[in-house]
C-alpha positions in Angstrom: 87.3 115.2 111.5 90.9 117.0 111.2 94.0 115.8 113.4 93.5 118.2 116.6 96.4 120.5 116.1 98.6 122.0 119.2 99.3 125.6 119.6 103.2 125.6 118.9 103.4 122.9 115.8 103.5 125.0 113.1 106.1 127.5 114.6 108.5 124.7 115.3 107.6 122.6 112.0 108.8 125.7 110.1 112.6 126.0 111.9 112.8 122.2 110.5 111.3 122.0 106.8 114.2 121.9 104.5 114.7 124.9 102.1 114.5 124.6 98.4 115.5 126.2 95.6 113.5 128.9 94.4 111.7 127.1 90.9 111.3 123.9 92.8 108.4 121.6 92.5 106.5 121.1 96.2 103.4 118.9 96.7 101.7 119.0 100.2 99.3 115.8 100.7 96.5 116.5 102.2 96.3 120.3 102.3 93.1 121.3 104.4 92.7 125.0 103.9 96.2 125.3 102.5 98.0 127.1 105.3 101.4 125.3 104.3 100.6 125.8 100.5 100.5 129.6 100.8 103.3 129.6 103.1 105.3 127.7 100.4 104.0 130.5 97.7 105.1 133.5 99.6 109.0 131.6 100.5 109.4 130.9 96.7 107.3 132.4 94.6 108.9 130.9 91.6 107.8 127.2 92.8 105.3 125.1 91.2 103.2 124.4 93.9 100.5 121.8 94.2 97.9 120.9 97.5 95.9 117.9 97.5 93.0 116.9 99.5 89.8 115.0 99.5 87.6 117.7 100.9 85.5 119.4 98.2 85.1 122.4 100.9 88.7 122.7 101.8 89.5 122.9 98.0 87.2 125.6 97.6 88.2 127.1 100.8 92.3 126.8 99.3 91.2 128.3 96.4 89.8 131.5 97.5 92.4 132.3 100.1 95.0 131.9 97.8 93.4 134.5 95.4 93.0 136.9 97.8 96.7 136.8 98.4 97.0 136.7 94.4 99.5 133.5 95.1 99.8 131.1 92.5 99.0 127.9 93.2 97.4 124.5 91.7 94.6 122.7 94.2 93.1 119.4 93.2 90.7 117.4 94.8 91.8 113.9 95.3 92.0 110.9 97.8 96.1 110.7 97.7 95.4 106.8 97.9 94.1 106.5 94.5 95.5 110.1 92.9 97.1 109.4 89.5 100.4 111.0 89.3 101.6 112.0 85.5 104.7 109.6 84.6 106.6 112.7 84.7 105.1 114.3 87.8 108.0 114.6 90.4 108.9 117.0 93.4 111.9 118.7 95.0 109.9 118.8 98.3 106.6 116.4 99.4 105.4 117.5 102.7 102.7 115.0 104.0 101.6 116.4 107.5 99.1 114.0 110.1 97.2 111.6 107.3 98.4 108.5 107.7 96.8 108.4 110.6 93.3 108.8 108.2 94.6 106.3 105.5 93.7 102.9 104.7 97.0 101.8 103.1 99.2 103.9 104.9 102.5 101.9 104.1 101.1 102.1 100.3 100.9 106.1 100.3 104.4 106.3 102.1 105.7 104.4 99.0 103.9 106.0 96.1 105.4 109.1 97.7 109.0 108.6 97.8 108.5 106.8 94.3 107.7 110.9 93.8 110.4 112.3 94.9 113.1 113.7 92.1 116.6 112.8 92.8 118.1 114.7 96.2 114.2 115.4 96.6 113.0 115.2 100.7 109.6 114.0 102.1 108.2 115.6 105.4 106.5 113.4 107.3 104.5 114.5 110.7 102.6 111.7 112.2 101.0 112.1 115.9 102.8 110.0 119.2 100.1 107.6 120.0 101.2 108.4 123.7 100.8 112.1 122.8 97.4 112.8 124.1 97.9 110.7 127.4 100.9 112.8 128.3 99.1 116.4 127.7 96.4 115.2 129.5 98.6 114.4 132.6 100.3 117.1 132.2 97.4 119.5 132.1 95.7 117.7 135.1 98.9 118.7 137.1 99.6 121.7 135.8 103.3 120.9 134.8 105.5 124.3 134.2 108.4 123.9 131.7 110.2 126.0 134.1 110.4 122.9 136.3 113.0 121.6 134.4 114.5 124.4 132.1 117.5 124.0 133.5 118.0 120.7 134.2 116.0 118.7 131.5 116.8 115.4 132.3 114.1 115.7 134.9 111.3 115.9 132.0 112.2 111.6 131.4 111.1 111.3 134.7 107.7 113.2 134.1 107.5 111.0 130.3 108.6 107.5 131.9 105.1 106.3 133.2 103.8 106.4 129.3 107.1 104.6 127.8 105.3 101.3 126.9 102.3 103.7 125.2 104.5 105.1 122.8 105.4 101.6 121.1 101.3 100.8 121.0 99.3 101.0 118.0 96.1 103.2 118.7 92.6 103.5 117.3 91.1 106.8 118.0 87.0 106.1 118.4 86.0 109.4 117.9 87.6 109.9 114.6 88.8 106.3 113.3 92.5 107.8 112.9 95.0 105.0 113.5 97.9 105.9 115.4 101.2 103.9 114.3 104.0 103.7 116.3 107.1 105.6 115.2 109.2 101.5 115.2 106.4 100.7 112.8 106.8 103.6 110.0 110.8 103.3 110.1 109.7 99.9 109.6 108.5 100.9 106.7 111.3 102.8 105.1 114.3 101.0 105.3 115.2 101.0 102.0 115.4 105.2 101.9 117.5 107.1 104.3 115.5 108.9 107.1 116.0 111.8 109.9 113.9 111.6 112.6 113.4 114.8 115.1 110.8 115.6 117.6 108.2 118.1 116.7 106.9 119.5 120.1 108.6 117.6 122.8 107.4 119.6 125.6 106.0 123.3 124.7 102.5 121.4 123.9 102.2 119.4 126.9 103.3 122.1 130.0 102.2 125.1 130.6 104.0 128.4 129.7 105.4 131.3 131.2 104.8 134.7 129.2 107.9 136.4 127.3 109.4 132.8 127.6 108.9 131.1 124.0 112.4 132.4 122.5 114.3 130.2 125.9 111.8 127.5 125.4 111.9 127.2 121.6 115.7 127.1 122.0 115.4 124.3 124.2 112.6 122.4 121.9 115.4 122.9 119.0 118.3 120.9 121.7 115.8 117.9 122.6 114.3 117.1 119.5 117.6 115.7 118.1 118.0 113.6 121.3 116.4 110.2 121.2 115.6 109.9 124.6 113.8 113.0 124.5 112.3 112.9 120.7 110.5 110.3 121.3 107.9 111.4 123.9 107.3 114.4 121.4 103.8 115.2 120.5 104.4 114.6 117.0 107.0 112.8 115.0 108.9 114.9 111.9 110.0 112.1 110.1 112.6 113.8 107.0 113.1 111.1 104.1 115.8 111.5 101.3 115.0 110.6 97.6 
């Protein structure tokens, strides 16, 4: 089963993936049906671009899309915890997007991955809140409007503080056996490299909308993802590492 994934995550993910240069080498772990590979072909078409992922179907689903588009692009199917990387097989930009959660050895893949990194290379990591689908859920049940708080957005903490102690939790999702790590955990993890962390959908996901509104409230997403009081409640975690 695939990570659920909320309306506005790959509209904000985009505003904070770092650019490359045009012939650089990009890996995305865990590619599905290769939306970000193909977006990553059309931005620099002079990349050598590869997607990886253990479904036979979503290879083969990769594969044909990206023909359509006549996009070039290498697809292999692989478990990333026991893919064998060339000795000379290294990347300008890794982008490893909600598995973790679905690995057995997460800390292991973390490291194998930075080890792939050339030098000044980035890894972008998204890994799911494991408070995340409490707080939509309350949310939804009230029927929170972002306008509540537009201008005043201190008033959102108050709305986040009942799920404070959630967010440090580790959590075991039963329908699909993902493990959700806490964000303490995975910097735990990476001390040794030097990491960015930003929130990736700290409210637009959880409250409801208001037509001919997402310009003001993507604005304001871009303000409180930097803000650590704020960036942690997020529905996901965009977690930038530095080769």
């Amino acid at each position: 089963m695939q990570t659920y994934i909320p309306h506005h995550f790959y509209s904000l993910l985009l505003r904070q993936l770092p650019r490359v240069s045009k012939d650089s080498a990009i890996l995305d772990v865990g590619c599905g049906e290769g939306w970000m590979t193909r977006e990553f072909a059309s931005r620099y078409p002079e990349a050598s671009i590869l997607g990886v992922d253990k479904h036979f179907k979503a290879i083969q689903r990769c594969r044909y899309l990206a023909s359509v588009e006549n996009l070039s692009i290498d697809y292999h199917i692989a478990n990333i915890e026991h893919y064998k990387f060339s000795s000379d097989e290294k990347f300008d930009l890794i982008t490893c997007h909600n598995v973790l959660a679905h690995c057995d050895r997460p800390r292991l893949v973390l490291q194998r991955l930075v080890e792939q990194l050339r030098p000044g290379g980035q890894l972008s990591l998204v890994v799911e809140n494991p408070a995340a689908k409490a707080i939509e859920q309350s949310f939804r049940t009230e029927g929170v409007e972002w306008s509540r708080f537009a201008d005043d957005p201190e008033r959102l903490l108050e709305l986040f503080e009942p799920f404070d102690s959630l967010i440090g939790q580790t959590i075991k999702k039963q329908v699909d056996d993902r493990v959700l790590h806490p964000l303490t955990e995975i910097e735990s993890w990476l001390r040794d490299v030097e990491i960015q962390v930003r929130g990736l959908s700290v409210f637009m996901d959880y409250c409801e909308g208001v037509s001919g509104e997402e310009g003001l409230q993507i604005q304001l997403e871009e303000t409180l993802s930097r803000k650590t009081e704020f960036k942690k409640f997020a529905y996901f975690y965009h977690v930038q590492i530095k080769g």
